[in-house]
C-alpha positions, 0 to 999 in steps of 0.5 A, a space after each residue: 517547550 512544544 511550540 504552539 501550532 494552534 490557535 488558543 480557542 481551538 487548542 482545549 477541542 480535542 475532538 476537533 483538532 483530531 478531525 482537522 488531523 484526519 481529514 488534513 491526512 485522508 486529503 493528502 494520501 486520497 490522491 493514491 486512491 483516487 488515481 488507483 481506483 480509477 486506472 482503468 478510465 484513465 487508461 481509456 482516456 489516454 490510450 495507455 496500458 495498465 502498466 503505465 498507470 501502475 508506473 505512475 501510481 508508483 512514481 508518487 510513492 517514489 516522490 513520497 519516499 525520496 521527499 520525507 528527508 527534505 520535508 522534515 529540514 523544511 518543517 523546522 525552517 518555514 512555519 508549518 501553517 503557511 507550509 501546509 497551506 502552500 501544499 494543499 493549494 499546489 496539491 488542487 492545482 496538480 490535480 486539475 492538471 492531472 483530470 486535464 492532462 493527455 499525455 502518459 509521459 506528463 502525467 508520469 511528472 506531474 503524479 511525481 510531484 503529487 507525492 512530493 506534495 503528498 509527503 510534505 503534507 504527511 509530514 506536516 500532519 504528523 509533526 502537528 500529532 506529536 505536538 499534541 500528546 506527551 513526548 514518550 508517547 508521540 512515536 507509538 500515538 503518532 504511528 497509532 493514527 498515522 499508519 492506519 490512516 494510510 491503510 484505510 485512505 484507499 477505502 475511502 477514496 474507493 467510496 467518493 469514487 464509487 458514488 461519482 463514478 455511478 453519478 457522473 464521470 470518472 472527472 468527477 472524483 477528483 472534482 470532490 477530492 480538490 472540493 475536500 482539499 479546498 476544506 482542509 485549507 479551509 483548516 489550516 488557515 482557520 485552526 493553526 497560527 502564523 506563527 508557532 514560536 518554533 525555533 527556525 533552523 536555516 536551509 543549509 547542506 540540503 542534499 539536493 543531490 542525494 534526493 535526485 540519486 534517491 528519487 532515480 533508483 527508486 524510479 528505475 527500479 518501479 521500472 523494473 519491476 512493473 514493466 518486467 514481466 511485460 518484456 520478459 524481464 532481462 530478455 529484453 535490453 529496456 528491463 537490463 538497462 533499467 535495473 543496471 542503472 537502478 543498481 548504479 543509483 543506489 550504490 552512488 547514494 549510499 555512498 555519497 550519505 556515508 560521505 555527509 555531515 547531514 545525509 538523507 540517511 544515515 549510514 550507521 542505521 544499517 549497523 542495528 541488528 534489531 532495526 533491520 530485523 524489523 524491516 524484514 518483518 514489515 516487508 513480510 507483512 506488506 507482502 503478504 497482506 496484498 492478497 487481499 487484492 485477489 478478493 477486491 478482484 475476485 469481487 469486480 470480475 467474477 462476482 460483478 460487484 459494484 465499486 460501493 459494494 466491494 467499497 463497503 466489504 473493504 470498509 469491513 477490512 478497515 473496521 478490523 485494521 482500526 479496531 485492533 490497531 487501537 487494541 494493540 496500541 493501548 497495550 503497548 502504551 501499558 506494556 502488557 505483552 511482548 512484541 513477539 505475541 503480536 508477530 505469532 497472533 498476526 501472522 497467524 491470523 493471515 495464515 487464517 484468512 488466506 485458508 479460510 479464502 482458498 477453502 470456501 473459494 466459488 463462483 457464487 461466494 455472497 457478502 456474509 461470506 467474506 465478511 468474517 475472512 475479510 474483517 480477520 484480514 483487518 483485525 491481523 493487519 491492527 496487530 502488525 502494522 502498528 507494533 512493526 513499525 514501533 519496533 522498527 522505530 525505537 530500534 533506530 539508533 539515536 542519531 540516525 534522526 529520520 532515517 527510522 521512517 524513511 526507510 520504512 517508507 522505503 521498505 512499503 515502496 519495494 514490498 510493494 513493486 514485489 507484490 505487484 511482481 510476484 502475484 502478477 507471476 504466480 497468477 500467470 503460471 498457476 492460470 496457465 498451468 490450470 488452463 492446460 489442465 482443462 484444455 487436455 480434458 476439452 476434447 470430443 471423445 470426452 462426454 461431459 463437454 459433449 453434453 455441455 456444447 450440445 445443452 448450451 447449443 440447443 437452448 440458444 437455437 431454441 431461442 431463434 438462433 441458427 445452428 452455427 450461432 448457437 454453436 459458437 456461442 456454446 463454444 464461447 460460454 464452455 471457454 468463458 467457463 474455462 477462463 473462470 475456473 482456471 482463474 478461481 484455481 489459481 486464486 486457491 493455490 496463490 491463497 495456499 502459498 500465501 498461508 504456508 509463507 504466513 504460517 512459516 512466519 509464525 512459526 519462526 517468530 515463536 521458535 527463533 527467540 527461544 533458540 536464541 535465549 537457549 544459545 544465550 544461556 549455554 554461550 554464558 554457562 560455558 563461558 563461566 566454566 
């Protein structure tokens, strides 16, 4: 018998409750884009570099990750009403810290324990899904609304902060974002009962220290990868030590789980072929599907949108992840089509988006034209996301417990540090490469740039400005003009490689279980001879 988490006269309001679910969740994973989409003040007002506020973004998704094991022991020892009201309150509180907090190094803890918050109540939330639906349906519908929600959590904290920022200060925001925390309280308190009727399990063999080994490799290793172009990577002793110790950590954990009764993960889940597989193909997808970030990008610096115009384009995005992700849930529930039609579909459609981007790819691209690439992008996103993480789920074995989920939270976590990694290089040596390119044309033999200084001169001195200012403003537009054609080129070409990688997927997802099922085939037929 499923233990009674709500109160009997909220317990028949199924659109209720499904309310309650989504704003308990869009609460707790905002505080990622809330802190995202507002680096850049943040970055004025403590004085810090970009890659410290990356570093801090991913220090929560390192106390996400590293916490998930110990949520799940916590949920089935305390009362999942006090729990979650207990994180929400501590989750307010972090935050009015965190708009009031000066120094970087602080900011680095206190964003750490906001993931941890943030994963108890993820998992929380999802504890209370499961209990709402049958049980041979509670991972696919429970992964069917807990995924999409975090894809789509930083389009609306985009929204809110969008709309205070244009109002008032960046401070704002998260004045909005602890005033939603204080509703969903509100909630908690309000919808779910004291007591569940749950059978409590005590708080022994925690690992405590497996969580330390997990959350310092995890740390050390965003330290790596965020700080490494910035130092020249092992040309420099911080990124050697950074990445030794991140080594050493992971060796040290992996070790001492294969050592316990009740590890954080299970040893034996790496033996399953099927699941390893399956996290492969998430870490593909994650990777490829961040260079939707050149077009928010693209959309701030060349097009000079608003942060609400580029909120509603992302808005389009999440209509596409939303509507497929349904699609393709109600077709796994009645098993209408095989996961391998998903793969080949989904990654196609990627490939799609990054070529209809890199071909229409101009300095004066209007909302309709990246409407249909964008909702493409979301629509391929519905049709992966979902079905991945259902094969990765039920391809754990059985008594790896938890291990399913941790690891491919884990696998977001270091797709993500790739992504950032990879797409911040590739931009360096394509921009550079381009700049080159141009630099060599930029001469005063050459008669197009001659024509060009000698138009933008003379429009400026006709404007009441002396000959050497015109002149050196003539020269400053032709390098701005410079900086944006290189860095709309280096778009194109990033675009190009996306879509020959999610092309080659494709490929290889339709064509490899053929050639296994052939192998098969003759491995049987030789056999019987």
């Amino acid at each position: 018998m499923k233990p009674a988490y709500f109160k009997p006269w909220v317990q028949d309001w199924d659109w209720g409750i499904r309310i309650a679910l989504l704003l308990l969740l869009l609460s707790s994973l905002m505080q990622l884009g809330v802190f995202a989409l507002t680096g850049s003040y943040i970055i004025a007002y403590l004085g810090a570099q970009p890659e410290d506020i990356s570093f801090c973004l991913l220090s929560t998704y390192a106390g996400i990750v590293a916490s998930i094991p110990m949520q799940f022991r916590f949920i089935r020892h305390f009362e999942i009403r006090n729990y979650l009201a207990t994180n929400v309150i501590l989750a307010m509180l972090l935050n009015w810290l965190c708009v009031g907090c000066q120094d970087i190094n602080l900011l680095l803890f206190i964003r750490f324990l906001q993931g941890v918050l943030t994963g108890g109540i993820c998992v929380s939330t999802l504890i209370l899904i499961f209990s709402r639906v049958p049980s041979h349906r509670a991972q696919l519908m429970g992964a069917a609304v807990f995924y999409p929600t975090i894809l789509g959590n930083i389009i609306v904290a985009a929204l809110i902060a969008a709309i205070f920022i244009d109002l008032s200060e960046w401070k704002a925001s998260y004045y909005c974002l602890m005033a939603i925390q204080l509703l969903t309280l509100l909630i908690v308190i309000t919808m779910l009962q004291r007591h569940s009727g749950h059978r409590k399990i005590p708080l022994y063999q925690i690992d405590w220290a497996g969580f330390i080994l997990f959350a310092f490799s995890l740390l050390t290793l965003a330290y790596t990868f965020i700080y490494g172009s910035k130092y020249y990577w092992f040309n420099d002793k911080r990124i050697c030590y950074s990445s030794c110790m991140a080594g050493i950590g992971t060796i040290l954990f992996l070790y001492r789980q294969s050592l316990l009764k009740r590890p954080l993960i299970h040893p034996g889940v790496f033996k399953s072929l099927y699941f390893l597989t399956g996290l492969c193909l998430l870490g593909l997808y994650y990777g490829g599907k961040d260079s939707i970030n050149l077009v928010y990008n693209y959309a701030f610096s060349t097009l000079k949108w608003t942060p609400l115009q580029v909120a509603t384009l992302g808005f389009c995005n999440i209509a596409g992840v939303v509507s497929f992700a349904i699609f393709s849930t109600r077709l796994i529930m009645f098993r209408k089509h095989h996961f391998q039609v998903f793969l080949v579909t989904g990654f196609s459609l990627m490939a799609l988006f990054n070529l209809w981007m890199w071909y229409i790819m101009t300095p004066d691209l209007s909302f309709t034209d990246l409407l249909f690439p964008i909702f493409i992008q979301g629509a391929a996103s519905g049709l992966l996301f979902v079905p991945i993480i259902i094969y990765i789920l039920t391809s754990a074995p059985g008594f790896s417990g938890t291990s399913g989920i941790v690891l491919a939270a884990c696998t977001r976590f270091t797709a993500t540090l790739q992504s950032i990694a990879g797409l911040y290089n590739l931009q360096l040596y394509h921009n550079q490469y381009f700049k080159e390119s141009f630099l060599s044309s930029l001469t005063a033999d050459n008669p197009t740039t001659t024509s060009r200084l000698n138009i933008y001169q003379s429009l400026y001195t006709s404007k009441g400005f002396s000959t050497e200012q015109g002149s050196y403003i003539a020269k400053t537009i032709i390098w701005q003009n410079l900086g944006q054609q290189s860095q709309l080129l280096t778009n194109r070409a990033v675009f190009m490689t996306f879509a020959l990688l999610m092309l080659a997927i494709a490929i290889l997802s339709l064509i490899i279980p053929a050639i296994s099922k052939t192998w098969n085939y003759w491995s049987r037929c030789y056999s019987t001879k």
